[in-house]
N, CA, C and O of each residue as an XYZ file, in Angstrom:
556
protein
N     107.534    -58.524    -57.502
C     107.717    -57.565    -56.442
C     108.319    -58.299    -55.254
O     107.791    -59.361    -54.924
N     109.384    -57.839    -54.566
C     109.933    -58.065    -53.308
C     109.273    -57.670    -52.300
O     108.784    -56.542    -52.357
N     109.117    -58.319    -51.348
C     108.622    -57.528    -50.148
C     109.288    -56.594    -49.544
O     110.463    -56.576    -49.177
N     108.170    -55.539    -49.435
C     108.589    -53.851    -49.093
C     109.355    -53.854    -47.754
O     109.551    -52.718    -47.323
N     109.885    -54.964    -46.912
C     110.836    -54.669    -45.760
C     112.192    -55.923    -46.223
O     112.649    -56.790    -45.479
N     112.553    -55.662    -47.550
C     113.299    -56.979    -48.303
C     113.579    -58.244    -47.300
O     114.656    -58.733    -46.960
N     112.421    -58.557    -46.989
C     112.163    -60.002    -46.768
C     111.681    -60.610    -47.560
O     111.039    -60.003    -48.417
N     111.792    -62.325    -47.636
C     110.865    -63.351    -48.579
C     109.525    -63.238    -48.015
O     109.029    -62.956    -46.924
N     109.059    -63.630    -49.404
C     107.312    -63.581    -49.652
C     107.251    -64.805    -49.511
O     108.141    -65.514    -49.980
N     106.413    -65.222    -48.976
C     105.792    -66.858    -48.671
C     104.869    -67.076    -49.535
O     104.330    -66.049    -49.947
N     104.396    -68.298    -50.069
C     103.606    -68.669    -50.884
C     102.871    -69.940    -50.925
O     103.539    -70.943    -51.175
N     101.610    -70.071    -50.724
C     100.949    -71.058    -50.368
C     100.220    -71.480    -52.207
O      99.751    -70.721    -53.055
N     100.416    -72.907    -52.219
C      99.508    -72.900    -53.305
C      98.452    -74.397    -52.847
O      99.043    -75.471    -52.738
N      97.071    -74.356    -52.631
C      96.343    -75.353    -52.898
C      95.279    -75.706    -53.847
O      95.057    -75.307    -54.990
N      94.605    -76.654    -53.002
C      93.336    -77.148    -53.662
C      92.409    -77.773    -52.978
O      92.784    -78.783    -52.382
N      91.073    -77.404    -52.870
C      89.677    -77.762    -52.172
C      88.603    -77.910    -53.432
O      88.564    -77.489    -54.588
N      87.777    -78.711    -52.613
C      86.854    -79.131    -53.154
C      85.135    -78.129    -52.830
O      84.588    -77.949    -51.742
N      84.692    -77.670    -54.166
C      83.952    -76.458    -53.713
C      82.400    -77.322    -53.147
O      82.087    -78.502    -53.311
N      81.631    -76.187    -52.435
C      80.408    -76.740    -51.912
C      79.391    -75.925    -52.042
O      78.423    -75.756    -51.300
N      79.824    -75.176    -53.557
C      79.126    -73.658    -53.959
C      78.561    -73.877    -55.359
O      77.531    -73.396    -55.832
N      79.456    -74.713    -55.936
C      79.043    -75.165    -57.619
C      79.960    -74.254    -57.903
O      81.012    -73.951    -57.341
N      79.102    -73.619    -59.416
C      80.204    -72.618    -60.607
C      79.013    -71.795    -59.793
O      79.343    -70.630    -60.016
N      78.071    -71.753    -59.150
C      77.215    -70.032    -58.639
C      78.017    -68.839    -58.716
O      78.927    -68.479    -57.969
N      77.406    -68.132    -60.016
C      78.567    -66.678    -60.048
C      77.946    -65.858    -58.437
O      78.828    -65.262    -57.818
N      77.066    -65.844    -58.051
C      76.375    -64.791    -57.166
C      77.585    -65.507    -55.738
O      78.238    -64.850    -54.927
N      77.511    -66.908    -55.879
C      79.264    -67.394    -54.660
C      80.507    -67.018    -55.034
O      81.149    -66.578    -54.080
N      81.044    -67.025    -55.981
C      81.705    -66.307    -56.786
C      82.100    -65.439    -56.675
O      83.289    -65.213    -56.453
N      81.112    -64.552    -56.808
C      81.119    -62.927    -56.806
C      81.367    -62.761    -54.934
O      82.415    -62.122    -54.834
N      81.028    -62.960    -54.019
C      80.986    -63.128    -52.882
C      82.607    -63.698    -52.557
O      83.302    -62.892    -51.938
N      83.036    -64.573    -52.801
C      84.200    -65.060    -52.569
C      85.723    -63.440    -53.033
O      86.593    -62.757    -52.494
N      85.132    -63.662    -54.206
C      86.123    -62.686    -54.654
C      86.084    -61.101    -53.981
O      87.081    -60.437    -53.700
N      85.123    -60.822    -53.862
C      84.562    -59.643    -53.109
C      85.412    -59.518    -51.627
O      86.137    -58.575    -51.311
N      85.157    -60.570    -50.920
C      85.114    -60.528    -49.813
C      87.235    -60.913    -49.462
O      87.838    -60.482    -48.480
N      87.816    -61.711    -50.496
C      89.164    -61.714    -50.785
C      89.509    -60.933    -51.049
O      90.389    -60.665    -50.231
N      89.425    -59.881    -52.061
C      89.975    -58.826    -52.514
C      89.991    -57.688    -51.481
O      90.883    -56.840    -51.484
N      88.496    -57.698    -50.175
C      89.122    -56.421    -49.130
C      90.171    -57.211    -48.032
O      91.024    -56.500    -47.502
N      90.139    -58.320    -47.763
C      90.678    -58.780    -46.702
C      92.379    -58.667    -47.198
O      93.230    -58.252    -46.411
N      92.749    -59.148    -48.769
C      94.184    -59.201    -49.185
C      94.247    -57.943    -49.376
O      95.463    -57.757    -49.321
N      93.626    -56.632    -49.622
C      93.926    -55.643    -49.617
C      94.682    -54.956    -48.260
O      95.676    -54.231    -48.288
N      93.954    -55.376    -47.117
C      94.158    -55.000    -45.667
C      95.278    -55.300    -45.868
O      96.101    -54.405    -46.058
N      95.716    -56.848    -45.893
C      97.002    -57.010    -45.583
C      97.881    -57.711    -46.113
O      98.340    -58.767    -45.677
N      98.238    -56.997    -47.360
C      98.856    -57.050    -48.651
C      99.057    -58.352    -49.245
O     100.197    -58.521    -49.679
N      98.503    -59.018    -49.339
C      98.371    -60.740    -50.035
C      97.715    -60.415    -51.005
O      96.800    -59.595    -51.079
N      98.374    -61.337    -52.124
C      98.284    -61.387    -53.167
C      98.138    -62.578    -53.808
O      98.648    -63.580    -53.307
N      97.247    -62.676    -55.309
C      97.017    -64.149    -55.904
C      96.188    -64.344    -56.621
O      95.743    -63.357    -57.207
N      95.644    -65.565    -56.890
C      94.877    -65.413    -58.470
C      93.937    -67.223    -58.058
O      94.505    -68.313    -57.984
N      92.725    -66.999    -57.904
C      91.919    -68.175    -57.578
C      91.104    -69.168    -59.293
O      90.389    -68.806    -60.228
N      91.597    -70.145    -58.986
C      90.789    -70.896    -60.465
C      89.436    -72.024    -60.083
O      89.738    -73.013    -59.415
N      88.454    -71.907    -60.372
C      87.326    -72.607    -60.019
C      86.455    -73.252    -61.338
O      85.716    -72.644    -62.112
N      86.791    -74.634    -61.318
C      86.019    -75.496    -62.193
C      84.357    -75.807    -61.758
O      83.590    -76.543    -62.380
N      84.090    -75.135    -60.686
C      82.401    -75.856    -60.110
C      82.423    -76.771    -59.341
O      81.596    -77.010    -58.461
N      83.760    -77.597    -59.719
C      83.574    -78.650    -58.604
C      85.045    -77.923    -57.435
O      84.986    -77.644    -56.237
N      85.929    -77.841    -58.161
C      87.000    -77.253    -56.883
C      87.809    -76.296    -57.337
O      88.116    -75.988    -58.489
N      88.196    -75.756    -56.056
C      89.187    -74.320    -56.112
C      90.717    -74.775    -56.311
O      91.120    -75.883    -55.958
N      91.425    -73.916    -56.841
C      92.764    -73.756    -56.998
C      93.098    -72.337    -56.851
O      92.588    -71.454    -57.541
N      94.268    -72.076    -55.617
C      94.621    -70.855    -55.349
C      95.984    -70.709    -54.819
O      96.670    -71.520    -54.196
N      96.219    -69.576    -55.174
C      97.683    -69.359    -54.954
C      97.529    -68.241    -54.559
O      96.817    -67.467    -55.200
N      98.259    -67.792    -53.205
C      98.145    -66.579    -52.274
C      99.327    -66.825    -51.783
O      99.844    -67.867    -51.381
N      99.965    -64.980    -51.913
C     101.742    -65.013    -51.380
C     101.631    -63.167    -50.540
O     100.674    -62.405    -50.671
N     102.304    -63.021    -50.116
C     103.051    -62.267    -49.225
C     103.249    -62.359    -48.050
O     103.211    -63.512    -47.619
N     103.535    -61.247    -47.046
C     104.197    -61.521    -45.685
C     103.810    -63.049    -45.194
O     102.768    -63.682    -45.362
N     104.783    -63.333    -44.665
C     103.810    -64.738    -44.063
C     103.315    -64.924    -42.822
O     102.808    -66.009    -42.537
N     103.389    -63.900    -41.906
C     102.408    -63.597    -41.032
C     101.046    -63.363    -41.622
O     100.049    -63.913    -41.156
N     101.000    -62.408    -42.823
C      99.867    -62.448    -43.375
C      99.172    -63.421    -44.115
O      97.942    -63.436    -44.062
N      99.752    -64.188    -44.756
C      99.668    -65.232    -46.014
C      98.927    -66.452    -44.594
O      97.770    -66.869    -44.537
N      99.827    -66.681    -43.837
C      99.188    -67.365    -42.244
C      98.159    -66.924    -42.048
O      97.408    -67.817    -41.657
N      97.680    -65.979    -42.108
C      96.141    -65.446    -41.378
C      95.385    -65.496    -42.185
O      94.187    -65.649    -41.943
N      95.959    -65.360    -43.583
C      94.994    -65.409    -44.568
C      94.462    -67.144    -44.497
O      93.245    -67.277    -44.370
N      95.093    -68.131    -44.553
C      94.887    -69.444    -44.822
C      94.498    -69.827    -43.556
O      94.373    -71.052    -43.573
N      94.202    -69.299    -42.279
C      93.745    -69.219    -41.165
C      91.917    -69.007    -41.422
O      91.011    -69.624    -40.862
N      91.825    -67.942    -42.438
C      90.832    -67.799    -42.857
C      89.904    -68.649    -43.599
O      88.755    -69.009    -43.342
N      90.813    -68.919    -44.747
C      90.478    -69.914    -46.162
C      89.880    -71.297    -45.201
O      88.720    -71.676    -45.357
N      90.786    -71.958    -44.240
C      90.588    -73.049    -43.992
C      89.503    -73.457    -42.963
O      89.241    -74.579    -42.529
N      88.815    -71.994    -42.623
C      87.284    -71.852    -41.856
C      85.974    -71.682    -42.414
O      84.811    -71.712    -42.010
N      86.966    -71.373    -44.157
C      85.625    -70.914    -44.942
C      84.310    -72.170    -45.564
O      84.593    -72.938    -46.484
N      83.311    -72.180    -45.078
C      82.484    -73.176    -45.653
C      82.162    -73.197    -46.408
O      81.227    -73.978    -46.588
N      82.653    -72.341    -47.561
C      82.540    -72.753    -49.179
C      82.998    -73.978    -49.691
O      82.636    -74.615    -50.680
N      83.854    -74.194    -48.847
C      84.812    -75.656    -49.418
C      85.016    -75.893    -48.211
O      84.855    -75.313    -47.137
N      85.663    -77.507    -48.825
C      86.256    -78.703    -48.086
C      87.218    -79.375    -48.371
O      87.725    -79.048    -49.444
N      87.918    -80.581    -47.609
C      89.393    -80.894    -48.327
C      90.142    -80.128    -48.845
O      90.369    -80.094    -50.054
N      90.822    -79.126    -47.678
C      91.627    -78.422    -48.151
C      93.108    -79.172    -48.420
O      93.481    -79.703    -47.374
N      94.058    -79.368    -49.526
C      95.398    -80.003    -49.585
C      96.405    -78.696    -49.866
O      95.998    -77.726    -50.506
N      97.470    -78.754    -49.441
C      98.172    -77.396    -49.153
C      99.231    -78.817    -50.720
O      99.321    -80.043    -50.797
N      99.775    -77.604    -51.623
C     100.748    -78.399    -52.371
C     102.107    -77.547    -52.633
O     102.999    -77.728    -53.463
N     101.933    -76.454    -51.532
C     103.540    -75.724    -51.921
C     103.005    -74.661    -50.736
O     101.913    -74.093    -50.752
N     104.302    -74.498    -49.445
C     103.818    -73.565    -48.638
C     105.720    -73.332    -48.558
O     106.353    -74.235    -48.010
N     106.444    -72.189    -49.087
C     107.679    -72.031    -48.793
C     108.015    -70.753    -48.904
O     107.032    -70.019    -49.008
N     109.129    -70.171    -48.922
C     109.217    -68.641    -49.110
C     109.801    -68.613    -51.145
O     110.210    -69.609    -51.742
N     109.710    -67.788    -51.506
C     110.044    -67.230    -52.564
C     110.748    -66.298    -52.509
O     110.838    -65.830    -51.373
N     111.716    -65.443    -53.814
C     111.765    -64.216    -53.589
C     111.170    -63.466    -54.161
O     111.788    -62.405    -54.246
N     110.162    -63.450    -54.669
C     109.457    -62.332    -55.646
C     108.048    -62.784    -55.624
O     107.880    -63.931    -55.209
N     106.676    -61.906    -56.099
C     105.443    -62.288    -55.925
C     105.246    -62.689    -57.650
O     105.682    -62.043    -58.603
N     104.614    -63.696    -57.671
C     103.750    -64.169    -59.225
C     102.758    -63.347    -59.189
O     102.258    -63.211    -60.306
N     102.266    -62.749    -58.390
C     101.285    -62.440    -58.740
C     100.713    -60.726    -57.713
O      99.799    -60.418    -56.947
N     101.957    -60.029    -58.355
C     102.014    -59.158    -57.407
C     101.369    -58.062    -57.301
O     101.574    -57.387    -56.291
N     100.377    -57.568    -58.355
C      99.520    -56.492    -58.112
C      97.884    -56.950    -58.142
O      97.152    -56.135    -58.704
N      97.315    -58.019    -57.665
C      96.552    -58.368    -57.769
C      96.260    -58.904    -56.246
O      96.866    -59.862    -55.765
N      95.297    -58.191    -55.582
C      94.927    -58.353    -54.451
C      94.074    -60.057    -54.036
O      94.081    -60.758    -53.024
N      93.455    -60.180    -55.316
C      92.944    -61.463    -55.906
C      92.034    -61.249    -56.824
O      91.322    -60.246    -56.779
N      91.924    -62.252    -57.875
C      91.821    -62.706    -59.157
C      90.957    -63.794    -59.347
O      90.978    -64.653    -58.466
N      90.242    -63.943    -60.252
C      89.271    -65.105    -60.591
C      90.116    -65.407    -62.059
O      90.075    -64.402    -62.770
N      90.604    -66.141    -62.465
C      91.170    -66.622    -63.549
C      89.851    -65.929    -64.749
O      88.688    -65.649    -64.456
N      90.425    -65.818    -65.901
C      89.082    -65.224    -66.860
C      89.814    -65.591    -68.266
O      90.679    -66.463    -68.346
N      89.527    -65.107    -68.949
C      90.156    -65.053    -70.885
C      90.691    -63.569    -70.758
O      89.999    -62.566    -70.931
N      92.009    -63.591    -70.436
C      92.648    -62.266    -70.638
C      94.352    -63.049    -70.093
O      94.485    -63.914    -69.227
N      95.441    -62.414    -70.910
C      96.305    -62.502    -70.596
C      96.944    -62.492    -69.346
O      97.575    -63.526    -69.126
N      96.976    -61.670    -68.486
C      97.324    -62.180    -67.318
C      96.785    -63.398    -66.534
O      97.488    -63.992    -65.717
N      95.711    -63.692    -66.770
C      95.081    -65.105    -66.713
C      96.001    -66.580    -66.899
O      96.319    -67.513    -66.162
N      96.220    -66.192    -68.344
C      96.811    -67.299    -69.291
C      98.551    -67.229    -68.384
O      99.050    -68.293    -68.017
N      99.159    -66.122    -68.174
C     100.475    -66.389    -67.447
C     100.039    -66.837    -66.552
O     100.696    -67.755    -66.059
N      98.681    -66.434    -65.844
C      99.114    -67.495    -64.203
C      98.061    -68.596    -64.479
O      97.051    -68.552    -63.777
N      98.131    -69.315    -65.158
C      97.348    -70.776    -65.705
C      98.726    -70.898    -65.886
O      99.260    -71.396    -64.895
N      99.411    -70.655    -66.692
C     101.094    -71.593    -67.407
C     101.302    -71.540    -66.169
O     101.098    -72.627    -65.629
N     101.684    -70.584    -65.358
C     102.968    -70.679    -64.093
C     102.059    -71.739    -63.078
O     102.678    -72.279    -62.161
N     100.972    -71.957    -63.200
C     100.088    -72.964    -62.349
C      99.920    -74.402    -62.810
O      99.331    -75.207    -62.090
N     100.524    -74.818    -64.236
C     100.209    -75.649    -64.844
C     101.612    -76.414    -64.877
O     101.803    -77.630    -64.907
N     102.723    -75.169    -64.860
C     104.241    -75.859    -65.035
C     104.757    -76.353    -63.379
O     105.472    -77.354    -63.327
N     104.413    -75.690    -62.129
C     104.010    -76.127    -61.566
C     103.343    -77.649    -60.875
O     103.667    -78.367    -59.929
N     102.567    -77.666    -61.611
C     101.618    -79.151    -61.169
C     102.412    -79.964    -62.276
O     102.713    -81.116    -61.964
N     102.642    -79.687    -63.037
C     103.358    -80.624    -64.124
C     104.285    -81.442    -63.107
O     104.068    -82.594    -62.730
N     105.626    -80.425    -62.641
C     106.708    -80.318    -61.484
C     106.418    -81.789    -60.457
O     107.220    -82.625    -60.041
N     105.498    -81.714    -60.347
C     104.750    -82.630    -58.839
C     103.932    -83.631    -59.548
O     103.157    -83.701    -60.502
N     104.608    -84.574    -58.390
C     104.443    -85.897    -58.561
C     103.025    -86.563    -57.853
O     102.772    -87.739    -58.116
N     102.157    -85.837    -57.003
C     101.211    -86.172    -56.235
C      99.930    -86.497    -57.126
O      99.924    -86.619    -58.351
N      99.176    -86.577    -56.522
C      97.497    -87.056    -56.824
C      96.682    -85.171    -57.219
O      96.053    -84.562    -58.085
N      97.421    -84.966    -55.593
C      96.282    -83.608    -55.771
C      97.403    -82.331    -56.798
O      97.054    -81.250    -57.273
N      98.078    -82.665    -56.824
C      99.142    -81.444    -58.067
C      98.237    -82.065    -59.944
O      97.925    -81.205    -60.768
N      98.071    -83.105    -60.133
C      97.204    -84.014    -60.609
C      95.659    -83.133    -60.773
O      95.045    -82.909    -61.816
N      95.281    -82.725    -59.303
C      94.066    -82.346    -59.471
C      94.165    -80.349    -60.120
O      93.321    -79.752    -60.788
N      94.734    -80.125    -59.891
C      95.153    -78.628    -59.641
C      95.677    -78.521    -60.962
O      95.780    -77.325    -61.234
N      96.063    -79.267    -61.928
C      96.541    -79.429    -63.316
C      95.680    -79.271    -63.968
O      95.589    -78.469    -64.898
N      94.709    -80.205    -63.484
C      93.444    -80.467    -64.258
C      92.390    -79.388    -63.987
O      91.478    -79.324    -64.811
N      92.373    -78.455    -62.868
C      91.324    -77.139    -62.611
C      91.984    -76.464    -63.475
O      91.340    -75.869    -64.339
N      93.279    -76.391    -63.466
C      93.976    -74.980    -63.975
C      93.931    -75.443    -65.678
O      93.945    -74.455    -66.412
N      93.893    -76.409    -66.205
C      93.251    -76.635    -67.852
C      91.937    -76.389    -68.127
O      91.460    -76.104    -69.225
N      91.250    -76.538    -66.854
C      89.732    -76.769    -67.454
C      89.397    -75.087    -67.554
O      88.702    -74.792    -68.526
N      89.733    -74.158    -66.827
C      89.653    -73.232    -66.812
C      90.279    -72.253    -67.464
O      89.651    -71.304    -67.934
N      91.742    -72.387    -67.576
C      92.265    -71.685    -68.289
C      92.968    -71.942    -69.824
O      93.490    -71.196    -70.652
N      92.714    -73.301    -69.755
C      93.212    -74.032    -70.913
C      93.251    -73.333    -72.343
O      93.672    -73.950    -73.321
């Protein structure tokens, strides 16, 4: 999906270190509480959590996608936040999904590959780490 005023969609992809465990009842709370806020204001994306850290990818407006990671980076669920791709795109990966917990279902498995080919791409430590959430989980 293009953005509805054909502007580029911005797209942030990182990785933090969680301070919640695998707790589905944090979990459930995280996703809950993502899914009304990206609803408000149309961000979109798909979160992967090994117990020990998050991997997430959140795109649209980037005024919004900004406020959103304005958010993320206050949240005390986690820590060490590393940003490993913040640029515009033209289209959303992940565009009808307000947000997502990675699971065993096909749309899953496309955004594990597109998260995995990705980190493959990158040469860093933490693309490294984000390889390795996005196998353990969606592998």
């Amino acid at each position: 999906m293009v953005a509805r005023s054909g502007q580029m969609i911005r797209r942030i992809i990182y990785v933090s270190r969680s301070l919640i465990g695998a707790e589905p009842e944090g979990m459930a709370a995280i996703l809950s509480s993502s899914i009304r806020w990206n609803t408000e204001v149309d961000v979109t994306g798909m979160l992967w959590a090994d117990g020990s850290s998050f991997a997430q990818v959140i795109e649209g407006n980037s005024d919004a996608v900004g406020l959103t990671m304005d958010r993320i980076r206050t949240d005390r669920r986690h820590t060490d936040i590393e940003l490993l791709f913040d640029r515009e795109v033209l289209s959303r990966q992940f565009g009808t999904w307000s947000m997502r917990l990675v699971g065993d279902d096909e749309a899953s498995t496309h955004g594990t590959a597109f998260l995995v080919g990705f980190a493959r791409g990158e040469r860093t430590k933490a693309a490294q780490r984000l390889h390795e959430i996005a196998l353990a989980i969606g592998g």
